[in-house]
mmCIF file as gemmi writes it, N, C-alpha and C atoms, coordinates in Angstrom:
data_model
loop_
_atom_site.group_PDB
_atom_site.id
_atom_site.type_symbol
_atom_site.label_atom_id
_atom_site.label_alt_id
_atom_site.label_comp_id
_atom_site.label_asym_id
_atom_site.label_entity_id
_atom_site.label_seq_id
_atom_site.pdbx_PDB_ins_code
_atom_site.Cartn_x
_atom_site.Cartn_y
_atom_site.Cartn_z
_atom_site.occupancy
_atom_site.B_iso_or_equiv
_atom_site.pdbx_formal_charge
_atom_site.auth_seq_id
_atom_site.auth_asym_id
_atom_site.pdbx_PDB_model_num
ATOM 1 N N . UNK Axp A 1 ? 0.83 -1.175 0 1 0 ? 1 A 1
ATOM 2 C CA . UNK Axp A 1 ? 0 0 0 1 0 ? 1 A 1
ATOM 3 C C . UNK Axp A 1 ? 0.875 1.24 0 1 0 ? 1 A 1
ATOM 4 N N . UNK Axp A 2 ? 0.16 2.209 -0.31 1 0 ? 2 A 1
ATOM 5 C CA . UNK Axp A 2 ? 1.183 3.612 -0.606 1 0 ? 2 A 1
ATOM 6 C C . UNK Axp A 2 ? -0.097 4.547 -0.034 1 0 ? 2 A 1
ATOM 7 N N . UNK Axp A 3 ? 0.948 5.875 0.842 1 0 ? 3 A 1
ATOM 8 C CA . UNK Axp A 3 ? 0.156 6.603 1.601 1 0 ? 3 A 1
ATOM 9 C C . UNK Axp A 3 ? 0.626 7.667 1.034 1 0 ? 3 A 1
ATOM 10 N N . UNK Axp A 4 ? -0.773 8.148 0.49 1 0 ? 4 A 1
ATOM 11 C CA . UNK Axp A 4 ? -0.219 9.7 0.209 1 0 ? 4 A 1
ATOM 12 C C . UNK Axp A 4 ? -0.75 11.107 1.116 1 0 ? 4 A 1
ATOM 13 N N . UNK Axp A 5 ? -0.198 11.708 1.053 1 0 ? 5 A 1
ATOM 14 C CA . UNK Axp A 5 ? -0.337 12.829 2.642 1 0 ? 5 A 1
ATOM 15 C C . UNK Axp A 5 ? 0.017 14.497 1.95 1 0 ? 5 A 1
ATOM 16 N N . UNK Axp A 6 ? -0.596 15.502 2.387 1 0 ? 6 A 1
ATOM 17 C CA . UNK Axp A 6 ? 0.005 16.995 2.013 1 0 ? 6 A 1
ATOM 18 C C . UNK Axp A 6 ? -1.126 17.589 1.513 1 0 ? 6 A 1
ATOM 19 N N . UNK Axp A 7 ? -1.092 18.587 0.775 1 0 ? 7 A 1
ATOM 20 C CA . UNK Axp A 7 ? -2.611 19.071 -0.013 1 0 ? 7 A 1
ATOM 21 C C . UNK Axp A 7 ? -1.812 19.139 -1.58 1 0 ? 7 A 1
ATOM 22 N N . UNK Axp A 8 ? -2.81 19.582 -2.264 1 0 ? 8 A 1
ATOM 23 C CA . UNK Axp A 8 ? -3.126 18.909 -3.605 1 0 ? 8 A 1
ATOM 24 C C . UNK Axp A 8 ? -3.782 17.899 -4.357 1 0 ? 8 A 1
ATOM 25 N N . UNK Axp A 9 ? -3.797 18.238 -5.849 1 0 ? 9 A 1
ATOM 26 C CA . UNK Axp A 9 ? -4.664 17.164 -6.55 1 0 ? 9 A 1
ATOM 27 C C . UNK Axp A 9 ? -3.465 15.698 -6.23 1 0 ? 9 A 1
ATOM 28 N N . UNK Axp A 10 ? -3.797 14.702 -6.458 1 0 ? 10 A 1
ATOM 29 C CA . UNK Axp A 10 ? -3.603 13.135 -6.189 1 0 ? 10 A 1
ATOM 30 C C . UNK Axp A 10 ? -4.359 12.637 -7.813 1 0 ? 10 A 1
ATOM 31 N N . UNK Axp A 11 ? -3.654 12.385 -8.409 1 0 ? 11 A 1
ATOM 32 C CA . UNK Axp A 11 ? -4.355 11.415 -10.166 1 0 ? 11 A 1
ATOM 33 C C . UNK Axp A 11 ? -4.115 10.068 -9.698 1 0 ? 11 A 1
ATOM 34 N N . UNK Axp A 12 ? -5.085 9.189 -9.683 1 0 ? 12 A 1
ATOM 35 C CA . UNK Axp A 12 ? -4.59 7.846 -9.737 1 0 ? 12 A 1
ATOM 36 C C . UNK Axp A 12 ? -5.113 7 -10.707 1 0 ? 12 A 1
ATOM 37 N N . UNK Axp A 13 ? -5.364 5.915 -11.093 1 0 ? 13 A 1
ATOM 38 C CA . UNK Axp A 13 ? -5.778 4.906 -12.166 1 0 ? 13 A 1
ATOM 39 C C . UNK Axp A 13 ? -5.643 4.257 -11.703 1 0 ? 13 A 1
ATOM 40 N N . UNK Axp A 14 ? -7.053 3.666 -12.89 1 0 ? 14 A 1
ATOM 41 C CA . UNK Axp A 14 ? -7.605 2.199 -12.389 1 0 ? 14 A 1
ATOM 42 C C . UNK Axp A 14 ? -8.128 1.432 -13.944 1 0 ? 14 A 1
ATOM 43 N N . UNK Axp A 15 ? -8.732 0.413 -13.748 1 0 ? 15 A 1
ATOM 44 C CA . UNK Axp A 15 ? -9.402 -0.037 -14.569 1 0 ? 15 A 1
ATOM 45 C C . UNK Axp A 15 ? -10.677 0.159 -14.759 1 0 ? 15 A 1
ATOM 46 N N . UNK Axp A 16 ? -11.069 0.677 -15.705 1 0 ? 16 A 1
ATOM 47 C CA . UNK Axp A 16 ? -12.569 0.706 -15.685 1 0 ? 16 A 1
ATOM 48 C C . UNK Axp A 16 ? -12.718 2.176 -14.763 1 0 ? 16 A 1
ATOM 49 N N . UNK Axp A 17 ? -13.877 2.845 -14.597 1 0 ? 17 A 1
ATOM 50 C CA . UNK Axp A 17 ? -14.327 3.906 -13.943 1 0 ? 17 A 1
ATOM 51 C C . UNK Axp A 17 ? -14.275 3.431 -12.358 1 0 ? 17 A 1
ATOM 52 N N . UNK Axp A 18 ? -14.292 4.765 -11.461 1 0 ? 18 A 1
ATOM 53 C CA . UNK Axp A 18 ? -13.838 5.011 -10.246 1 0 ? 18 A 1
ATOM 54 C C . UNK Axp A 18 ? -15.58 5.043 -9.409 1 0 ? 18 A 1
ATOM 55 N N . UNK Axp A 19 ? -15.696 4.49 -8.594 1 0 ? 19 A 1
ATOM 56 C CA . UNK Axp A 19 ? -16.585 4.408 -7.804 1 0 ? 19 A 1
ATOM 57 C C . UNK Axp A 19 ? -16.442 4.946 -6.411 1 0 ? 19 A 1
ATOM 58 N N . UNK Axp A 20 ? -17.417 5.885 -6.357 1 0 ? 20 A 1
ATOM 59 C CA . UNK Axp A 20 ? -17.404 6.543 -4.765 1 0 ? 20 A 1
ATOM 60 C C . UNK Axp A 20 ? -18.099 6.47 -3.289 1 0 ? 20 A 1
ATOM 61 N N . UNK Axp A 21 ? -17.444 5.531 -2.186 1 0 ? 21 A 1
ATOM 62 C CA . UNK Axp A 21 ? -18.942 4.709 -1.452 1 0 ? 21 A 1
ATOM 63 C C . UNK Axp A 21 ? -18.457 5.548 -0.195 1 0 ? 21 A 1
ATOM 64 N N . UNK Axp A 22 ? -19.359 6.509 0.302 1 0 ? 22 A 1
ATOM 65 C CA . UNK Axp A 22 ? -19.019 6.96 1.99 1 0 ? 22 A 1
ATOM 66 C C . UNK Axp A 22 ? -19.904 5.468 2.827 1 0 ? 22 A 1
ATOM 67 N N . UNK Axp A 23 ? -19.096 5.846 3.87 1 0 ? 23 A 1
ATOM 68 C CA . UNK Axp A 23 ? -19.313 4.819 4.619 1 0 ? 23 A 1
ATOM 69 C C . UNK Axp A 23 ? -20.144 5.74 6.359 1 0 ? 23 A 1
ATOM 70 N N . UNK Axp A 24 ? -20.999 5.424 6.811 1 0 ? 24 A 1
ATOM 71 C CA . UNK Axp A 24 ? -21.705 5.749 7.941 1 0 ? 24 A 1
ATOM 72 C C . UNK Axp A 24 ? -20.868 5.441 8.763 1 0 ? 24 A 1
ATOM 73 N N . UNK Axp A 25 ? -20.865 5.964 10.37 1 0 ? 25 A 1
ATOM 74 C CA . UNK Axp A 25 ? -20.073 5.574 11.257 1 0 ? 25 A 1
ATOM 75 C C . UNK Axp A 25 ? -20.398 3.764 11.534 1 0 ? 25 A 1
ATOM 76 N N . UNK Axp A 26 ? -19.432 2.625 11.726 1 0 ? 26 A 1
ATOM 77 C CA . UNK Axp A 26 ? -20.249 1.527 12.112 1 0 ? 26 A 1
ATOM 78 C C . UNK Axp A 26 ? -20.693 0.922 10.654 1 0 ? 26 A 1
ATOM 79 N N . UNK Axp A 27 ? -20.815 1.215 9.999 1 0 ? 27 A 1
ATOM 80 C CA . UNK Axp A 27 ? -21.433 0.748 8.904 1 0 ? 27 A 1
ATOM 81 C C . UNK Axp A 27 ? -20.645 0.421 7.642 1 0 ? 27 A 1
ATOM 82 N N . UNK Axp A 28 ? -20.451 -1.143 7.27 1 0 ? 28 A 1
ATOM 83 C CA . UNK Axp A 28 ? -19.339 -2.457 6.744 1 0 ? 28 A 1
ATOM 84 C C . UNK Axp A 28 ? -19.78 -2.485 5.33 1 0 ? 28 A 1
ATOM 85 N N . UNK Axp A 29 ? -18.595 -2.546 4.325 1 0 ? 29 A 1
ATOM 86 C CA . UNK Axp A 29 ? -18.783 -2.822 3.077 1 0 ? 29 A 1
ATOM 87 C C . UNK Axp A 29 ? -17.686 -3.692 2.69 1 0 ? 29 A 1
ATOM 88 N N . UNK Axp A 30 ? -18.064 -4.774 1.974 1 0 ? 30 A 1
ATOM 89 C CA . UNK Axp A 30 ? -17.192 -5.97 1.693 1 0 ? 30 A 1
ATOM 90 C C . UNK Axp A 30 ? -16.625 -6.097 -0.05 1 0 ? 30 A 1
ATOM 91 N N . UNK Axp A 31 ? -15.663 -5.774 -0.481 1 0 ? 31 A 1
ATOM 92 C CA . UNK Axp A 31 ? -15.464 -5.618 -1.738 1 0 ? 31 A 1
ATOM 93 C C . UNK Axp A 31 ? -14.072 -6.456 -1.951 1 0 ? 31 A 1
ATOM 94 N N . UNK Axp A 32 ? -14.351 -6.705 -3.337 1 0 ? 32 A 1
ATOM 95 C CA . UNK Axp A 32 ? -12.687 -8.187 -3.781 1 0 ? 32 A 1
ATOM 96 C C . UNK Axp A 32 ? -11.912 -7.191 -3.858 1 0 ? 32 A 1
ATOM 97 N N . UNK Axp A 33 ? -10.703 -7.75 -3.301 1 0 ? 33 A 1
ATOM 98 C CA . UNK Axp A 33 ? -9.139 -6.837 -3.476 1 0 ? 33 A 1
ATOM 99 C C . UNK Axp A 33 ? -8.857 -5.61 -5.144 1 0 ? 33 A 1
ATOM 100 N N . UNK Axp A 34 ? -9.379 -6.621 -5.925 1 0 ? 34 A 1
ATOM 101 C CA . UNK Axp A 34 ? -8.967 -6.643 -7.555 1 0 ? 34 A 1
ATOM 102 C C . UNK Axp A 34 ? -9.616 -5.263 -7.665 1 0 ? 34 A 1
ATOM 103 N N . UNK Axp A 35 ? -10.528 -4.936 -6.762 1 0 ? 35 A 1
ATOM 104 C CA . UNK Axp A 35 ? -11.054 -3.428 -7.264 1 0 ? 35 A 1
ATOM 105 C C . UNK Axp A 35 ? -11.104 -2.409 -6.054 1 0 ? 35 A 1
ATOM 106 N N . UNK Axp A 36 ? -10.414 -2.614 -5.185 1 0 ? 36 A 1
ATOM 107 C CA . UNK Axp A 36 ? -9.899 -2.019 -4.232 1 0 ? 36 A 1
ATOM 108 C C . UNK Axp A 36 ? -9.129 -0.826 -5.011 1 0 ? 36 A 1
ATOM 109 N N . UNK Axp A 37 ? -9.336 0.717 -4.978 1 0 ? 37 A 1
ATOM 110 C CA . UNK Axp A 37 ? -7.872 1.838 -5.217 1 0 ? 37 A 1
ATOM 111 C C . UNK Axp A 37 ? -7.733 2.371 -4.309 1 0 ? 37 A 1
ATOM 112 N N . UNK Axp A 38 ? -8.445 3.434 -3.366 1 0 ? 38 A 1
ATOM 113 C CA . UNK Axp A 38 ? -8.571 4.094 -2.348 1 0 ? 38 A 1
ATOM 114 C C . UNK Axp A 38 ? -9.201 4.206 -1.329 1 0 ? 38 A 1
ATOM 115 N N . UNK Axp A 39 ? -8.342 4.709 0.031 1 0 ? 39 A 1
ATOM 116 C CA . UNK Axp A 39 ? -9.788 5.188 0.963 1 0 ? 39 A 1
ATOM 117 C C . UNK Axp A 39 ? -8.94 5.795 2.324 1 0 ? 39 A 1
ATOM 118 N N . UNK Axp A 40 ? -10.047 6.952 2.638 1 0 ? 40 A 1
ATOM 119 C CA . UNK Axp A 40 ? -9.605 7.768 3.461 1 0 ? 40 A 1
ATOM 120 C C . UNK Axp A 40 ? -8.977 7.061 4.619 1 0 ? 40 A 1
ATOM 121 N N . UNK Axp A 41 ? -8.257 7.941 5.532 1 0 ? 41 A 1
ATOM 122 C CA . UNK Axp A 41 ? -7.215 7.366 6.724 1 0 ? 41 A 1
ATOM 123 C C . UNK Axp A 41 ? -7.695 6.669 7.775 1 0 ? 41 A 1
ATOM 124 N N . UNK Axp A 42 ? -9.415 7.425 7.709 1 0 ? 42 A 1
ATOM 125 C CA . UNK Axp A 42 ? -9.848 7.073 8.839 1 0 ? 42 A 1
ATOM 126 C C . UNK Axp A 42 ? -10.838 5.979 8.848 1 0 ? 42 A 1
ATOM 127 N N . UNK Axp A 43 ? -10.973 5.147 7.556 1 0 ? 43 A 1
ATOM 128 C CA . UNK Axp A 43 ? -11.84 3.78 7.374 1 0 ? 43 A 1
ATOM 129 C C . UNK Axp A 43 ? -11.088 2.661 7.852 1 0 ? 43 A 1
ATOM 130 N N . UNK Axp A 44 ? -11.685 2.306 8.626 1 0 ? 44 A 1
ATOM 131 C CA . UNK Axp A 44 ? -11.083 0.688 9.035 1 0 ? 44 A 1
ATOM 132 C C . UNK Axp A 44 ? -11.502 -0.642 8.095 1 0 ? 44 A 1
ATOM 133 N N . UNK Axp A 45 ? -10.406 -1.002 7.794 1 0 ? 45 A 1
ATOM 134 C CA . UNK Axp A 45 ? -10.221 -2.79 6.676 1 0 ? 45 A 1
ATOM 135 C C . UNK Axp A 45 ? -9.535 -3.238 7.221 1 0 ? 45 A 1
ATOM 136 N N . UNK Axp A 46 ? -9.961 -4.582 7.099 1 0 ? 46 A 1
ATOM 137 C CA . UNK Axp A 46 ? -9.718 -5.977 7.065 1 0 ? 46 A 1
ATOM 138 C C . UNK Axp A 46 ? -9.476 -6.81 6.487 1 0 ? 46 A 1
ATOM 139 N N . UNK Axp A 47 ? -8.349 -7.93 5.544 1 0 ? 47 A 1
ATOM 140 C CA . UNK Axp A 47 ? -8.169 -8.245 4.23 1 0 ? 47 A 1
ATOM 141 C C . UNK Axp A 47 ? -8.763 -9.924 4.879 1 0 ? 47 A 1
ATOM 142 N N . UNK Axp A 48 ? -9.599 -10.444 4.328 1 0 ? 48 A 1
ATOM 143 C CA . UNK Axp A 48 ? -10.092 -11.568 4.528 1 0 ? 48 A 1
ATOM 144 C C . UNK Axp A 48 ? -9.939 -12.71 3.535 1 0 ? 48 A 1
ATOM 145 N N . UNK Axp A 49 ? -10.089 -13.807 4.15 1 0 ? 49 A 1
ATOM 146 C CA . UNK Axp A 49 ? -9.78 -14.817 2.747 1 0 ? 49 A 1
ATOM 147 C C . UNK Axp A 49 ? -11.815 -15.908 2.767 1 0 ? 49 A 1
ATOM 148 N N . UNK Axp A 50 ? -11.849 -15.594 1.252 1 0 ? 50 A 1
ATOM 149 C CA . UNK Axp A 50 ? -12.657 -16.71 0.781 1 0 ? 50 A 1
ATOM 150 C C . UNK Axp A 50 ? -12.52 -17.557 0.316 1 0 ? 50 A 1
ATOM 151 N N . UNK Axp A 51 ? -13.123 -19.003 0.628 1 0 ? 51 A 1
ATOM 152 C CA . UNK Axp A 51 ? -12.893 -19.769 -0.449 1 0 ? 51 A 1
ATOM 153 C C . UNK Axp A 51 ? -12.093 -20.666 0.695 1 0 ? 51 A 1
ATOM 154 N N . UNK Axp A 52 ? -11.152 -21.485 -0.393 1 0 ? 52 A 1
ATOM 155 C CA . UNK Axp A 52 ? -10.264 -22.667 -0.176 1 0 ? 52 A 1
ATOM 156 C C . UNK Axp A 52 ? -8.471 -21.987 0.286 1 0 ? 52 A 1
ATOM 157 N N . UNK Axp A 53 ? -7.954 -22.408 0.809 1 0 ? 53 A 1
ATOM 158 C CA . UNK Axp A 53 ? -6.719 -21.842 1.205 1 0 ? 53 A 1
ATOM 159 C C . UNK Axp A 53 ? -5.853 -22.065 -0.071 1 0 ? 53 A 1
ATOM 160 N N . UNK Axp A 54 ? -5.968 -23.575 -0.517 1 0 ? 54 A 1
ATOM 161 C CA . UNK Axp A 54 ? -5.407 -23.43 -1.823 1 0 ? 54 A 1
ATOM 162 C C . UNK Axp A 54 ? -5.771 -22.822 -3.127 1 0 ? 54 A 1
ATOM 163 N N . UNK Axp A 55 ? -6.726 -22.609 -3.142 1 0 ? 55 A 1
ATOM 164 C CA . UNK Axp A 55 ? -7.217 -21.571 -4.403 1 0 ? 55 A 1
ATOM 165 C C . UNK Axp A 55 ? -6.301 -19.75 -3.863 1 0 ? 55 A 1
ATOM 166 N N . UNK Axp A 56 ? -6.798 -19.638 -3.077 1 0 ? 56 A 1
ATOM 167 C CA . UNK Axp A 56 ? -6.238 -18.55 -2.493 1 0 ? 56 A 1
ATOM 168 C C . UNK Axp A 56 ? -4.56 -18.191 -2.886 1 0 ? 56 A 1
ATOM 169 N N . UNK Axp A 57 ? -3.782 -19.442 -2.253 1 0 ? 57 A 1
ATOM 170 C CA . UNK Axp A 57 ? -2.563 -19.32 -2.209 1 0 ? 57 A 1
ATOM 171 C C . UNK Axp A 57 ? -1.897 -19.558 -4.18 1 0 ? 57 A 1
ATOM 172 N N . UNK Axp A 58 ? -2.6 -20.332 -4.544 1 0 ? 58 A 1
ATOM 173 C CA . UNK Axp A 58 ? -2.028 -20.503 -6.108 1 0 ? 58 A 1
ATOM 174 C C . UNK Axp A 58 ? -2.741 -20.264 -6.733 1 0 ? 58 A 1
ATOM 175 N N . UNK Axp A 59 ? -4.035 -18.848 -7.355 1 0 ? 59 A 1
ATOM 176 C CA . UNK Axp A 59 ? -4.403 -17.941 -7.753 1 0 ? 59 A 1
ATOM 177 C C . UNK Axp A 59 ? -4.255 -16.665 -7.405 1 0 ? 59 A 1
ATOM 178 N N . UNK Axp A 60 ? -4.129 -16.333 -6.005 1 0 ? 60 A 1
ATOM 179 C CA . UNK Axp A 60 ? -4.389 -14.88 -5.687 1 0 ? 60 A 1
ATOM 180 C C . UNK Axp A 60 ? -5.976 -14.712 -5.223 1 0 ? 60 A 1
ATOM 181 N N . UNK Axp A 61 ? -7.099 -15.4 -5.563 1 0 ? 61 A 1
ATOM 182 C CA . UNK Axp A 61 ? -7.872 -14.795 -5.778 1 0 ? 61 A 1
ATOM 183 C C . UNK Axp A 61 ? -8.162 -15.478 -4.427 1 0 ? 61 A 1
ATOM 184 N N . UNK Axp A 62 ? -9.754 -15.079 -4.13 1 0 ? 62 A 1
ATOM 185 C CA . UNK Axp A 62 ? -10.272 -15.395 -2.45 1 0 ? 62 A 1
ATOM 186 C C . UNK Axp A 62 ? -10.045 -13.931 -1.727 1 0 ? 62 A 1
ATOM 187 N N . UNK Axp A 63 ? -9.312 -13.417 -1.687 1 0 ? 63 A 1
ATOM 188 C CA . UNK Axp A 63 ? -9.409 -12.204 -0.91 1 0 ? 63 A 1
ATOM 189 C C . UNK Axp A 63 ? -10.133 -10.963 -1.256 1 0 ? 63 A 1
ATOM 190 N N . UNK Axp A 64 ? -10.703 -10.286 0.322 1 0 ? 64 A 1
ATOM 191 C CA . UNK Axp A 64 ? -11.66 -9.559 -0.347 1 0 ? 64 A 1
ATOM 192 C C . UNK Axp A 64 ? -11.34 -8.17 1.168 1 0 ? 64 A 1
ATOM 193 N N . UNK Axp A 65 ? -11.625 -7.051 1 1 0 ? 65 A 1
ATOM 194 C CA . UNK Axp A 65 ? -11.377 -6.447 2.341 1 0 ? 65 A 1
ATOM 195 C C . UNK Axp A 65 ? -12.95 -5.988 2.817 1 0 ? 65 A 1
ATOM 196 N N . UNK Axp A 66 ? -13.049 -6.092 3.833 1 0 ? 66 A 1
ATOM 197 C CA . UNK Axp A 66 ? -14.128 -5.038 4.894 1 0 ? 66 A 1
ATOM 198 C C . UNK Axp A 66 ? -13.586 -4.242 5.501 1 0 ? 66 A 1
ATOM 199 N N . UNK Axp A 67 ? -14.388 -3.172 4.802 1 0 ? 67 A 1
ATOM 200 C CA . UNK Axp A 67 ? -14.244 -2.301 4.953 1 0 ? 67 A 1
ATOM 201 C C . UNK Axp A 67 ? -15.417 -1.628 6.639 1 0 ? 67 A 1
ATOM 202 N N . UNK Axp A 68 ? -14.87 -0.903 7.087 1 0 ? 68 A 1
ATOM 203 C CA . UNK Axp A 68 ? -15.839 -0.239 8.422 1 0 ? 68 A 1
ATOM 204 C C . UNK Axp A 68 ? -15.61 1.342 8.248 1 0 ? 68 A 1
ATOM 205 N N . UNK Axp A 69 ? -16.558 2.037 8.529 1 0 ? 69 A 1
ATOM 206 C CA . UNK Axp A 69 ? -17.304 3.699 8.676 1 0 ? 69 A 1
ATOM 207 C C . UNK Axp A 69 ? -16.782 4.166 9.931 1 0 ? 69 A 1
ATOM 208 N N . UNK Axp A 70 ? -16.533 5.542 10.084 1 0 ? 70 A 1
ATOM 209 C CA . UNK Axp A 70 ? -16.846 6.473 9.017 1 0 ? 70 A 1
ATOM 210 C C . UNK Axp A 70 ? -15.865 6.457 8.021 1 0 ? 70 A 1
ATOM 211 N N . UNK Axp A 71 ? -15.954 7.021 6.746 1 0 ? 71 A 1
ATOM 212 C CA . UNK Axp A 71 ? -14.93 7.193 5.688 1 0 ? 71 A 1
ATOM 213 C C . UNK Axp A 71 ? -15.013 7.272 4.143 1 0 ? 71 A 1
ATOM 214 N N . UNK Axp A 72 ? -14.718 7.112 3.27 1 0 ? 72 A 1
ATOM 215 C CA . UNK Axp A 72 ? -14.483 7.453 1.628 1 0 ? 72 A 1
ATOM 216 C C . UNK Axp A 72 ? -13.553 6.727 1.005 1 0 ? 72 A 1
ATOM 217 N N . UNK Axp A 73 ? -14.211 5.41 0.188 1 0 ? 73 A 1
ATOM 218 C CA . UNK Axp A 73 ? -13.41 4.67 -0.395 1 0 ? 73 A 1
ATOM 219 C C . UNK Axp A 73 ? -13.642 4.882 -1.442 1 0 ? 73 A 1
ATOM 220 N N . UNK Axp A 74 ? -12.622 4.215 -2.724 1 0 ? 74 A 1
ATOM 221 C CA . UNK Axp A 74 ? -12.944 4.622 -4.443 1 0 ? 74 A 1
ATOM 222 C C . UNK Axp A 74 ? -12.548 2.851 -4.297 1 0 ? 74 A 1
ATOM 223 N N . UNK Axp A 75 ? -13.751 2.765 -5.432 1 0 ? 75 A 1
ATOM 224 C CA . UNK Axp A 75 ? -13.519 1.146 -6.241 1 0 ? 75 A 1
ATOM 225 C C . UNK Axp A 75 ? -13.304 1.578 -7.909 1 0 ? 75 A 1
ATOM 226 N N . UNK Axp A 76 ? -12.503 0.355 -8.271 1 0 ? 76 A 1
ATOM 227 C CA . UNK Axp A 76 ? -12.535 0.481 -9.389 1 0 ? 76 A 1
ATOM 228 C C . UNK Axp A 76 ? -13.85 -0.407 -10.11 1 0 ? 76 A 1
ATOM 229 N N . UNK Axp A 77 ? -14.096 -0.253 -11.081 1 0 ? 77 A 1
ATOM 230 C CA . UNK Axp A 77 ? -15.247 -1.229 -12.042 1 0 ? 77 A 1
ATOM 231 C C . UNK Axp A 77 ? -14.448 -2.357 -12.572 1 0 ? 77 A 1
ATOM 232 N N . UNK Axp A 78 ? -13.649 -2.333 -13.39 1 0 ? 78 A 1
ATOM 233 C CA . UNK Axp A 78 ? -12.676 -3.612 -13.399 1 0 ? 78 A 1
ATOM 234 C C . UNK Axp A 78 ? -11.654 -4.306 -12.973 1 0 ? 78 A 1
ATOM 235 N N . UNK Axp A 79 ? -11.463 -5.393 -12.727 1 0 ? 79 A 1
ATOM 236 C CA . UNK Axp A 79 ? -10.082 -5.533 -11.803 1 0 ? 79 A 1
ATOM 237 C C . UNK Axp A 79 ? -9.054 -6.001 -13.156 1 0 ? 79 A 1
ATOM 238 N N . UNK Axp A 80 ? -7.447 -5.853 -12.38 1 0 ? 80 A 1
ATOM 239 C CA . UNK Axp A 80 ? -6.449 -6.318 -13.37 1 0 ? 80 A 1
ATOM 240 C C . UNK Axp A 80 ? -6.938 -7.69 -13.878 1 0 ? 80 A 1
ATOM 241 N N . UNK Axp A 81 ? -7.543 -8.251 -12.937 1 0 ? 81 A 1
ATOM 242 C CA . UNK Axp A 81 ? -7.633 -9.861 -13.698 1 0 ? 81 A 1
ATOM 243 C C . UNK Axp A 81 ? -8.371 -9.531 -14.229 1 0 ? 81 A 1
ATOM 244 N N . UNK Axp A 82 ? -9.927 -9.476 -14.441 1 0 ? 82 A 1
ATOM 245 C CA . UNK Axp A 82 ? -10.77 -9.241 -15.502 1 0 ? 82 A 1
ATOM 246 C C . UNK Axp A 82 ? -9.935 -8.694 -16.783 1 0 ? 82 A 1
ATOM 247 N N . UNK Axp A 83 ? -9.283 -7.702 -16.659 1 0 ? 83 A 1
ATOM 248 C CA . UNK Axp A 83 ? -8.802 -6.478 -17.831 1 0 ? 83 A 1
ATOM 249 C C . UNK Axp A 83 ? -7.222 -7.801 -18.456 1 0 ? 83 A 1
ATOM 250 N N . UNK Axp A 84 ? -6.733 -8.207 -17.967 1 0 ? 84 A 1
ATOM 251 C CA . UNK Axp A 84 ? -5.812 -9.884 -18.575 1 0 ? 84 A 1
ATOM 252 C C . UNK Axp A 84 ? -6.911 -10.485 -19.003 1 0 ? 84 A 1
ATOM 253 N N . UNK Axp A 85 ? -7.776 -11.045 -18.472 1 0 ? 85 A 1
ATOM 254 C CA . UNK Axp A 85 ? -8.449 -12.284 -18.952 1 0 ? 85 A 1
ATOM 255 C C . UNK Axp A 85 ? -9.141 -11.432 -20.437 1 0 ? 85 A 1
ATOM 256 N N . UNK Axp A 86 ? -9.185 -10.212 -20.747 1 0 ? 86 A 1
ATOM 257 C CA . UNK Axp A 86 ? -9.816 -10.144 -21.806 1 0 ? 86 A 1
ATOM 258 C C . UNK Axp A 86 ? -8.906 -9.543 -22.94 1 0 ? 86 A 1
ATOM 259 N N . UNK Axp A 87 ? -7.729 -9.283 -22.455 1 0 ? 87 A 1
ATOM 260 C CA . UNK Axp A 87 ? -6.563 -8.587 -23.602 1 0 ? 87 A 1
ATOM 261 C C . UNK Axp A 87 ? -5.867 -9.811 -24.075 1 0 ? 87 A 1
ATOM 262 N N . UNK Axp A 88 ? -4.993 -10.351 -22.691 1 0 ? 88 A 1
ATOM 263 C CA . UNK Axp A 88 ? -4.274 -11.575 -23.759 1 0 ? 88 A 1
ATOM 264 C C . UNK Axp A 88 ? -5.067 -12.378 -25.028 1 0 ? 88 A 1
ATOM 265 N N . UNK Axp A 89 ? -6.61 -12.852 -24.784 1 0 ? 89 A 1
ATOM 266 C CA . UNK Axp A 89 ? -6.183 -13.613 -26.102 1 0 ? 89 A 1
ATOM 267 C C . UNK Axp A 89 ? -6.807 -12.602 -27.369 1 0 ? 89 A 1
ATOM 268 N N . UNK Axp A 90 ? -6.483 -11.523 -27.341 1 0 ? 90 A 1
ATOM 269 C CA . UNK Axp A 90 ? -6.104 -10.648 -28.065 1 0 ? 90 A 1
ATOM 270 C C . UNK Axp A 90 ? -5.076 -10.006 -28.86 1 0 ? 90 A 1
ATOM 271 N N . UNK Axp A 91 ? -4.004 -10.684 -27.67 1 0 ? 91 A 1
ATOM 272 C CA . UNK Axp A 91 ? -2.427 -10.501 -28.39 1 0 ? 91 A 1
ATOM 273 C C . UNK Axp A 91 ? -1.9 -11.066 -29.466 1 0 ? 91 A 1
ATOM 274 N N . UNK Axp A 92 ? -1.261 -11.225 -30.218 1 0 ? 92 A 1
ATOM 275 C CA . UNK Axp A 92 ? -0.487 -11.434 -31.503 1 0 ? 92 A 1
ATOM 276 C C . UNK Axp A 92 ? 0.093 -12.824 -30.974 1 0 ? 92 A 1
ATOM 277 N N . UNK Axp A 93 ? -0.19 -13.818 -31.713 1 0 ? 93 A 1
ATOM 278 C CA . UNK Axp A 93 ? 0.926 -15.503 -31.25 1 0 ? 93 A 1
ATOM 279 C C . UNK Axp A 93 ? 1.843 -15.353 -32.176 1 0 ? 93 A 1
ATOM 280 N N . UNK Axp A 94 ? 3.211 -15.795 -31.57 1 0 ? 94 A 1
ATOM 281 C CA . UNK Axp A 94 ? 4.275 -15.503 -31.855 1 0 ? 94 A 1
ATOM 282 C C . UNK Axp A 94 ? 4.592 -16.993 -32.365 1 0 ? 94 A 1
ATOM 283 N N . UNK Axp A 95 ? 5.383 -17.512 -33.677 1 0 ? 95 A 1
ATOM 284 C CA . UNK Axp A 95 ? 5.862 -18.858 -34.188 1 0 ? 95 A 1
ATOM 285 C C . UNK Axp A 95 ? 7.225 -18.952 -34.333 1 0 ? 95 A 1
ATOM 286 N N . UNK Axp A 96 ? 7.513 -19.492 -33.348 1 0 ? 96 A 1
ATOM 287 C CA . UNK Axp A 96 ? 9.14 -19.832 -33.326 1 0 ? 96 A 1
ATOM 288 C C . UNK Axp A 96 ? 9.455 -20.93 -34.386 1 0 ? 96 A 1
């Protein structure tokens, strides 16, 4: 994770469009890592695992964070895996 701190604009990127969820004091939102970008200092997460330990450990995938209020998180709409799973077989095959 990377903390950014000071005043000024902040540009970041993502995949797909940026989603904006305030969070109530007390009040939990559960979202997959893959579209995780931002969120204010003062939201409390939790990185949790779903699923099978081995799916988890030799995919990546299964993890998801909860999120807890008060605060201001940004999601992205696509995750890197989605945005791979639909470029590579798009790429050029190469014949040795």
């Amino acid at each position: 994770m990377l903390k950014a701190t000071g005043s000024g604009k902040l540009i970041l990127s993502s995949y797909g469009a940026i989603h904006e969820i305030n969070l109530a004091p007390g009040e939990k939102y559960i979202v997959d890592t893959g579209h995780f970008v931002a969120f204010d200092e003062c939201l409390g997460f939790v990185v949790k695992r779903i699923g099978g330990l081995k799916s988890t450990l030799l995919s990546g995938e299964g993890l998801v964070v909860e999120l807890t209020g008060p605060g201001k998180a940004l999601l992205q709409t696509r995750s890197t895996d989605a945005f791979l799973s639909w470029l590579i077989p798009k790429l050029p095959k190469h014949n040795n």
